[in-house]
C-alpha positions in Angstrom: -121.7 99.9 95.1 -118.4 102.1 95.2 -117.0 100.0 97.1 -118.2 96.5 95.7 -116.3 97.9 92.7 -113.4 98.9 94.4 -113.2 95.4 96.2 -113.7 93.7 92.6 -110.9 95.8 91.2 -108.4 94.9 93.9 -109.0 91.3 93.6 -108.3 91.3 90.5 -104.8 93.3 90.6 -104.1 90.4 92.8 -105.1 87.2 90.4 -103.4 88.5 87.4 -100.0 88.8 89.8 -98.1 85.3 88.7 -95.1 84.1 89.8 -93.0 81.4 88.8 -91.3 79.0 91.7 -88.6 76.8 90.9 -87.4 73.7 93.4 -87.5 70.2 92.3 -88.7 69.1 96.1 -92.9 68.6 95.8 -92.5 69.4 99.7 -91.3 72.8 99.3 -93.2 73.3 96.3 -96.7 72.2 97.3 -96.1 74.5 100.2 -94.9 78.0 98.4 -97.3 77.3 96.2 -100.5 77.5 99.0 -99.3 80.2 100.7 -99.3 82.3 97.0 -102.4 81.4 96.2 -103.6 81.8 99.3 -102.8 85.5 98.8 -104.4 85.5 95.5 -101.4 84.9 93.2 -101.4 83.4 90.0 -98.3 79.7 90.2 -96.4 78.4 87.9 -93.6 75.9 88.5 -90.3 74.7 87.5 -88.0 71.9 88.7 -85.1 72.6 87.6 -82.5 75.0 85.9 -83.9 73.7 81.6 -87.4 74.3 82.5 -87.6 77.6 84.4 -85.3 79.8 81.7 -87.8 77.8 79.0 -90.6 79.4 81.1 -89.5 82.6 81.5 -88.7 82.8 77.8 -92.3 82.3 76.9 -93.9 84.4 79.0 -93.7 87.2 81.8 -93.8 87.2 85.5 -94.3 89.5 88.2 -91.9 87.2 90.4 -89.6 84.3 90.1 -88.4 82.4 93.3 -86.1 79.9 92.8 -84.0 77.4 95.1 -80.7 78.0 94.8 -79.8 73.9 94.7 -81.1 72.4 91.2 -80.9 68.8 89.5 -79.2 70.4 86.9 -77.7 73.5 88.2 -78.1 76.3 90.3 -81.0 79.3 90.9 -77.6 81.7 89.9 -78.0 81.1 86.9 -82.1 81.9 86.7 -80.8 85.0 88.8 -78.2 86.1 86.0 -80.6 84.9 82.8 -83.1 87.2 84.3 -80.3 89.7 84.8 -78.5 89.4 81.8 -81.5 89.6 79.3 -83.2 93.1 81.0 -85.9 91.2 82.1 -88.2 93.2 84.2 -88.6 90.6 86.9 -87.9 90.8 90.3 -86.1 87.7 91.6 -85.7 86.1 94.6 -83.1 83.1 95.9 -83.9 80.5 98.7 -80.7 79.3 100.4 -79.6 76.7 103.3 -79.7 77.9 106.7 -76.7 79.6 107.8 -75.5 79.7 103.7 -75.1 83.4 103.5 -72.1 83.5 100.7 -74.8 82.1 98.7 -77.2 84.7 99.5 -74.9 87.3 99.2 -73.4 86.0 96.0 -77.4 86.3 94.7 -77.9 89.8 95.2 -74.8 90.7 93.5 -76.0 89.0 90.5 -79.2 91.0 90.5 -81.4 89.2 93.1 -84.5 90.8 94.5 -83.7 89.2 97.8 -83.7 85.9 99.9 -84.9 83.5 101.9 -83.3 81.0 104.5 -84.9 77.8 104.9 -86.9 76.9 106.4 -88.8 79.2 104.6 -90.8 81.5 107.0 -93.7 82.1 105.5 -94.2 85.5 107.5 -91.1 86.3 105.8 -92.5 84.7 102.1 -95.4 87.2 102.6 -93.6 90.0 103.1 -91.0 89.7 100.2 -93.7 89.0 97.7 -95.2 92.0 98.9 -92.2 93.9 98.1 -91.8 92.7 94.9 -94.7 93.0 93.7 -95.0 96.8 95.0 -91.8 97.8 92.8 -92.9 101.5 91.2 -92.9 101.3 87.6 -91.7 104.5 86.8 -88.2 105.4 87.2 -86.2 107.8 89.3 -89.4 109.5 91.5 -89.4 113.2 91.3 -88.1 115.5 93.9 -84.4 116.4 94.5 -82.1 114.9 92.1 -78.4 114.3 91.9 -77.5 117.1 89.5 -75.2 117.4 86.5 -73.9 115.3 83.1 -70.9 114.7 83.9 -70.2 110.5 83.2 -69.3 109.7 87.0 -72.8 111.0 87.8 -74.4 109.6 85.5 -72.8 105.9 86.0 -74.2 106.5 89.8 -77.9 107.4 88.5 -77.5 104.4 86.4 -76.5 102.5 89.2 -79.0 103.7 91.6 -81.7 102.8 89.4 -80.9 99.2 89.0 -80.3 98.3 92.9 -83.8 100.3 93.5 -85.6 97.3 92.3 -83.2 94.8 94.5 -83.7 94.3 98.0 -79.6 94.0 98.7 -77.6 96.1 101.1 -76.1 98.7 99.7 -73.0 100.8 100.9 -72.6 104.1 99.7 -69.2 105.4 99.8 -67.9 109.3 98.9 -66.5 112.5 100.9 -68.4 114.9 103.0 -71.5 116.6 101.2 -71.1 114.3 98.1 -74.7 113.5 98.2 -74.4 110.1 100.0 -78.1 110.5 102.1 -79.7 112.1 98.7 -78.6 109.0 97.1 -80.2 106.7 99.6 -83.6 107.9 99.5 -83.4 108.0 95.6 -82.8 104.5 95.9 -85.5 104.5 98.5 -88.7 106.4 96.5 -87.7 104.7 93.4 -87.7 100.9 95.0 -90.6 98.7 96.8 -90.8 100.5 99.6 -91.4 104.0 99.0 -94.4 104.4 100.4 -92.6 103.2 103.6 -90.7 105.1 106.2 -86.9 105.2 105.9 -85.1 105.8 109.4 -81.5 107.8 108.9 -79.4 107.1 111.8 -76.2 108.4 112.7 -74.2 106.1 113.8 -70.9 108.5 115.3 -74.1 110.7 117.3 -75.1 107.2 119.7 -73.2 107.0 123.1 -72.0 103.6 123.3 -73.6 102.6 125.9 -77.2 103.3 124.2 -76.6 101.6 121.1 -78.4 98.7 121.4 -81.1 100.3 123.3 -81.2 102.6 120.5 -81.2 100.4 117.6 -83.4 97.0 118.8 -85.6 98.7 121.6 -86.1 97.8 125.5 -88.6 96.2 127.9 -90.2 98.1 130.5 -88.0 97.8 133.7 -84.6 96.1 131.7 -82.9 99.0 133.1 -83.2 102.5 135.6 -85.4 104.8 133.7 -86.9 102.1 131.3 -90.4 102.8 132.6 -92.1 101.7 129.2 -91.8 99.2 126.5 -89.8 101.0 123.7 -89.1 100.2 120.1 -85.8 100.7 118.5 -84.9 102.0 115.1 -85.1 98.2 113.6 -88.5 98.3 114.5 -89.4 101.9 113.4 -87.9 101.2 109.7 -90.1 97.3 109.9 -91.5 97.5 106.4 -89.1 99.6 105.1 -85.3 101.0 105.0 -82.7 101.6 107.7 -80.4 103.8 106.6 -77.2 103.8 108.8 -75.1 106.7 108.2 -71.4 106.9 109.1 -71.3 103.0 109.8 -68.0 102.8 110.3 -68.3 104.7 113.7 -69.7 101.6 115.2 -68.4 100.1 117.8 -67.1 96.2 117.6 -69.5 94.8 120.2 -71.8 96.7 118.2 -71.0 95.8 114.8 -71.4 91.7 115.8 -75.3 92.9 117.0 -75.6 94.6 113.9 -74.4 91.6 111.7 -76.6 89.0 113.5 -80.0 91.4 112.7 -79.3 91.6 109.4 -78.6 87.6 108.8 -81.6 86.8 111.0 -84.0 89.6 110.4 -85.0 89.1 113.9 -84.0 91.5 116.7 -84.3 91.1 121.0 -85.0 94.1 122.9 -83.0 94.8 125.9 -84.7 93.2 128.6 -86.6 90.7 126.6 -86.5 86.9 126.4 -87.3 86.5 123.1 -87.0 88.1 119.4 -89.2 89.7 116.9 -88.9 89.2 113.2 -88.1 92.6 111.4 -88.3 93.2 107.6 -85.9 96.3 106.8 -83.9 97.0 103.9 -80.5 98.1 104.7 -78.3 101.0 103.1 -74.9 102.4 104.6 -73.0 105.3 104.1 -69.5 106.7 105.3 -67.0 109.1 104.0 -64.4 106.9 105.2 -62.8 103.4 103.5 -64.5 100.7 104.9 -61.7 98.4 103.5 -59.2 100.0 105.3 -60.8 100.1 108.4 -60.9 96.3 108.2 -57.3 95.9 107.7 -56.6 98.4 110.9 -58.9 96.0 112.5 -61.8 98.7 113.5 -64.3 97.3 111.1 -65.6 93.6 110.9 -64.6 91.6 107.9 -67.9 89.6 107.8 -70.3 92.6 108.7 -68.2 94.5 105.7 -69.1 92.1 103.2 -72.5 92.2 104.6 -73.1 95.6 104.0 -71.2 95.7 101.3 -73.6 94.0 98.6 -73.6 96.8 96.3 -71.4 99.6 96.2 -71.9 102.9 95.0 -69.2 105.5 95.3 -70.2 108.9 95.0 -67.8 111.1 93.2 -66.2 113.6 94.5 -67.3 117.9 93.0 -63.4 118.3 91.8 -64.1 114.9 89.2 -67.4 116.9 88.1 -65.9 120.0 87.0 -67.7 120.2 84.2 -71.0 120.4 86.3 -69.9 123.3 88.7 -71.3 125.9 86.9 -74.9 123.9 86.2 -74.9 122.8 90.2 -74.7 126.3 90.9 -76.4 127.8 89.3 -79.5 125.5 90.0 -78.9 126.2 93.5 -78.9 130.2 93.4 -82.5 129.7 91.3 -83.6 127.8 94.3 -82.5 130.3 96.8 -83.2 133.8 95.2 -86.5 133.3 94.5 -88.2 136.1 92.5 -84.6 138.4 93.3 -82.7 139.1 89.9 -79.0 138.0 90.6 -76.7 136.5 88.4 -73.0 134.8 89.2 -70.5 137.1 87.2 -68.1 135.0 85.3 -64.7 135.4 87.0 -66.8 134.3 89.9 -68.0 131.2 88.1 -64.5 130.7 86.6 -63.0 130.8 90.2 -65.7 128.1 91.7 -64.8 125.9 89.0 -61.0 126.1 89.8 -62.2 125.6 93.5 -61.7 121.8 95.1 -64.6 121.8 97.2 -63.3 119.8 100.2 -66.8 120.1 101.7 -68.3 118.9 97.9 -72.0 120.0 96.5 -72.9 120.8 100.4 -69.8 123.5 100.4 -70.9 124.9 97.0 -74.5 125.3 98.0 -73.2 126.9 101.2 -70.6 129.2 99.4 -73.6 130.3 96.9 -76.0 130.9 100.3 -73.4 133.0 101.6 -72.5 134.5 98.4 -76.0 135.2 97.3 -76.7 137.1 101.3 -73.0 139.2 100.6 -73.6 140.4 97.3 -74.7 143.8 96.1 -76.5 145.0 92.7 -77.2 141.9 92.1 -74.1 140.3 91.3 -72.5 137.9 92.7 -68.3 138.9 92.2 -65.5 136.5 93.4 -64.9 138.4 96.9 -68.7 137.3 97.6 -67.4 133.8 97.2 -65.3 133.9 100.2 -63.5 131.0 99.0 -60.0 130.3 101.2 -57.0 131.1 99.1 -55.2 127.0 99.6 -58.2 126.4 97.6 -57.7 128.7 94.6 -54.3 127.4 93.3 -51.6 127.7 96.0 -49.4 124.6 96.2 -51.0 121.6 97.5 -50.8 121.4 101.4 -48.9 117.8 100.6 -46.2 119.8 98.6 -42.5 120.7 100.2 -43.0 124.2 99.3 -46.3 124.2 100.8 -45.1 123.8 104.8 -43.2 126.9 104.9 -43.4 128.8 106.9 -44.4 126.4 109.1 -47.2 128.3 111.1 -49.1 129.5 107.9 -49.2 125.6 107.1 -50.1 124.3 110.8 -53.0 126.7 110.3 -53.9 125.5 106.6 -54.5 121.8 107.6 -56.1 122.7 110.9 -58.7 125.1 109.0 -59.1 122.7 106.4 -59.7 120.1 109.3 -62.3 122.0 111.1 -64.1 122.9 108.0 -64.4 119.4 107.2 -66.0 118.1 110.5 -68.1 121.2 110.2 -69.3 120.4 106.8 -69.7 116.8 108.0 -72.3 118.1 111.1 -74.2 120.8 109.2 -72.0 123.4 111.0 -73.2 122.0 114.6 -70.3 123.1 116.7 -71.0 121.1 119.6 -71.4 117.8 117.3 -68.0 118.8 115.2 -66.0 119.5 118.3 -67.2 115.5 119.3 -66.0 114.5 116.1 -63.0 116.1 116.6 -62.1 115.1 120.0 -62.1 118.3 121.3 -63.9 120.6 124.0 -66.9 123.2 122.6 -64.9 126.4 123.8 -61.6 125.1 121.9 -63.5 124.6 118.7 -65.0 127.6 119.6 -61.7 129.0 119.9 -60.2 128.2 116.9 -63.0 128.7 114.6 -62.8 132.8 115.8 -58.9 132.2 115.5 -58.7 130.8 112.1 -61.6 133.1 110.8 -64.5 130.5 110.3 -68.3 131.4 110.1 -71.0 129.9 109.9 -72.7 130.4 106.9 -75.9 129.6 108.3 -75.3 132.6 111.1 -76.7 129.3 113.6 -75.2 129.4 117.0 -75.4 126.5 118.8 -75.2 126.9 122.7 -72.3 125.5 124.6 
């Protein structure tokens, strides 16, 4: 009887889901149309621009899909009506095959998503799915990005709007600004949360095992392929690929990478036909994407791709103002039932601090700080903090490169610690990034007098 009830109840959820479609071709129409109510949804319809804002006005959907070609307009301008007047509707755009400026124009207006015609209705299912799975609530709980400073809070903003999209977004920022935290935000607080998301590094692939890596293999496409394999597209099918570091990929690569995302259909090596794949896409670096397509290392087209929504993540010396409250929200965390406290000429000399290495340096300066201190107290020689970065003369300053060995060593610390923060303080992975052997990162990290917070020792 339970379950009767249960069954009931579900069917229900599903009938009272309506969505409004909007195409003046009966074709198209009468087709979208069976397919929804095939899957128990509620269809209204629209053929043109007039008569779908006149709809929407007068009542509420749960989805609106709308052509983007229109008697008397386009579907851009249901995308920005919707957009423009807060409605809580998830919209999505179909365009011509091949037409991606369209598409992409869409989801920078505040489209759900898209759909290339013809319209596969595999594809159809699987949006509407989406959209109608979009949490309520806002921001899930869990780790949050921390402080009040405006710059923060214009990123929260912002990460709670493209939640409810299905657009690429790139997330730009320095080392340990919080670009991965960011992502799965946008991830628990979007349609797919209760989905996996797949964080891939995209500087840690050799070359030669990218594509392997990222679309899967056949048994026997090559020595050592003694099973069929899947590949990260297929892992994240249903949810989110997050590609970190995208700008370490390769150009044969990044023209792979470009046709998946267009298509949403991948080949394995070794196989003589493609799969659909239904992934949302969010990229991160720390370096300028835009730059890296004028220096020619970065594809123009897979760069505007990617580059649907932007959100840059501020560096910790903008968010002054915060340092004290990020800090001191991390030392709770860490000193658990422990009375310590962070005396104020140590607090005063964090907030003077620049933070190359941003909130993941200041957590691992507090760590350190918090396992160095005595009586409780946290003092500014617990901090350990180098003394370029407590008010000396910028390193880009004339009076900064003399002598010129304490400079040389300056910028090469400053390097190290950077690739360092950048690989969690892996050695082995920071020397790679730095193009140099494991015993001369080795080297100079005993040289130049940096430790490893983490007191982790990676083996050569």
């Amino acid at each position: 009887m339970a379950n009767k009830s249960r069954v009931t109840a579900d069917k229900y959820r599903e009938k009272i889901s309506s969505v409004l479609l909007v195409d003046d071709e009966p074709d198209i129409l009468e087709l979208l149309e069976l397919a929804l109510r095939k899957m128990g949804l509620e269809v209204d319809k629209a053929g043109n621009v007039r008569e779908a804002l006149a709809k929407l006005a007068a009542r509420r959907y749960d989805l609106c899909l709308t052509d983007m070609r229109l008697p008397d307009g386009d579907g851009l301008q249901v995308v920005q009506y919707i957009a423009q007047g807060n409605r809580d509707v998830p919209v999505a755009v179909i365009t011509a095959h091949g037409n991606m400026e369209n598409a992409v124009i869409a989801l920078k207006a505040g489209a759900f998503d898209y759909l290339s015609k013809p319209v596969s209705l595999d594809q159809l299912r699987a949006l509407v799915k989406s959209a109608l799975n979009l949490p309520q609530a806002a921001l899930a709980s869990g780790k949050a990005l921390l402080g009040t400073a405006p710059a923060m809070q214009k990123v929260r903003d912002l990460i709670a709007r493209v939640a409810r999209s299905q657009a690429p977004v790139h997330i730009s920022g320095e080392s340990g600004s919080g670009k991965e935290l960011a992502a799965r935000l946008i991830v628990q607080s979007g349609s797919r949360h209760d989905q996996d998301m797949v964080a891939v590094n995209c500087g840690a692939i050799p070359e030669n095992l990218m594509e392997s890596e990222f679309f899967g293999y056949k048994k026997g496409a090559f020595t050592g392929a003694d099973k069929d394999r899947d590949g990260f597209f297929q892992a994240a099918h249903g949810g989110t690929l997050f590609l970190d570091e995208v700008a370490d990929l390769p150009l044969t690569m990044q023209v792979k990478l470009l046709r998946a995302i267009q298509e949403k259909r991948v080949r394995k090596v070794g196989a003589t036909g493609e799969e659909p794949v239904d992934v949302r896409i969010i990229s991160a670096t720390h370096h300028d994407l835009a730059d890296r397509v004028q220096q020619g290392k970065f594809r123009q087209d897979l760069y505007y791709r990617l580059n649907v929504i932007q959100i840059q993540m501020p560096p910790l010396r903008e968010l002054r103002e915060d340092i004290a409250f990020i800090a001191q929200q991390t030392l709770e965390r860490l000193r658990g039932d422990a009375q310590v406290h962070i005396q104020e000429e140590a607090m005063v000399a964090l907030q003077n601090y620049d933070f190359p290495g941003n909130v993941r340096e200041l957590e691992n300066v507090v760590e350190r700080a918090l396992a160095l201190c005595s009586n409780g107290v946290i003092a500014v020689q617990d901090l350990q903090l180098t003394p370029v970065e407590q008010g000396q003369p910028d390193v880009g300053s004339l009076s900064s490169k003399y002598p010129l060995p304490e400079y040389l060593d300056r910028i090469e610390k400053q390097t190290l610690l950077e690739a360092l923060e950048q690989t969690g303080y892996n050695r082995t992975a920071a020397a790679k990034l730095l193009g140099v052997t494991f015993r001369t990162m080795r080297y100079r990290m005993e040289r130049l007098g940096i430790k490893d917070p983490h007191g982790t020792n990676d083996a050569e």
